[in-house]
TORLUM-952609 format. One record per residue (C-alpha): x, y, z. Coordinates in steps of 0.05 Angstrom, whole numbers, plus 5000, padded with zeros to 4 digits. Layout:
% TORLUM-952609
XYZ/...
END
This chain:
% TORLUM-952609
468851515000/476351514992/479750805018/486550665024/489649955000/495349755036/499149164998/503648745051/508548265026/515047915046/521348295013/525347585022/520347184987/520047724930/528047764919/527446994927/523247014851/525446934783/525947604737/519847184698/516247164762/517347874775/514848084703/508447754707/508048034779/509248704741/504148644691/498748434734/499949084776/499749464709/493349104682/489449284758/492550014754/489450104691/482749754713/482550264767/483850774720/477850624667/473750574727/475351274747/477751074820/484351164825/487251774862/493951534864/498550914890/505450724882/510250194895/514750334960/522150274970/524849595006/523149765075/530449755098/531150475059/525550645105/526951165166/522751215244/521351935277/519151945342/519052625382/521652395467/523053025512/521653515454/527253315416/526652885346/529052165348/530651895284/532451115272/534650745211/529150175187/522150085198/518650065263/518149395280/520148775242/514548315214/514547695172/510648235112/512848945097/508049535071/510249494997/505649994971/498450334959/493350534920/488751074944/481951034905/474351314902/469250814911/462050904931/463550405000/467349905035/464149454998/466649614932/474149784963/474249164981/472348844919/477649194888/482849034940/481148244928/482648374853/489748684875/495348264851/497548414920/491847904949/494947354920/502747374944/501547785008/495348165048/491148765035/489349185096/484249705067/482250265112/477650915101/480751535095/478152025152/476752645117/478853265154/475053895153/476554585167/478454705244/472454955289/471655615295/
END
């Protein structure tokens, strides 16, 4: 199955740390990235842009609405992901407690609904 790790943390709290802080933040995200990757389940995950860089689209009346900033403000931001390959929840979530993420924020893992061709 293919889960995705959501990593939530507060942006203030992060500019709020020491560049040492940040580096061994750094390296800990390196270290699990490459864990993932000699277990053979990452797919992919990144790091995202402070979520004031972020843009909302919503379609009202047919017509696009597009606003500046996230969609709602909360105390923790979506800071990133890692989509993986496990065999179950189980294991995703074994490897979203071993996040560096866990530890200065919250993981919200979810399954990935696979889509198949349209009926027909």
């Amino acid at each position: 199955m293919q889960a995705m790790l959501l990593i939530y943390s507060d942006e203030k709290a992060w500019a709020a740390r020491s560049q040492e802080e940040k580096g061994a933040i750094y390296g800990a995200y390196m270290a699990y990235t490459a864990a993932l990757k000699e277990a053979g389940a990452l797919i992919s995950g990144d790091p995202l842009q402070p979520s004031m860089t972020a843009h909302t689209v919503r379609v009202a009346a047919g017509a696009p609405q597009v606003l500046d900033g996230p969609y709602a403000e909360t105390k923790e931001q979506l800071a990133g992901y890692y989509l993986i390959e496990v065999e179950d929840m189980q294991a995703a979530l074994r490897w979203a407690a071993r996040c560096p993420g866990a530890t200065h924020g919250v993981m919200e893992v979810r399954p990935v609904m696979v889509m198949g061709p349209p009926p027909g």
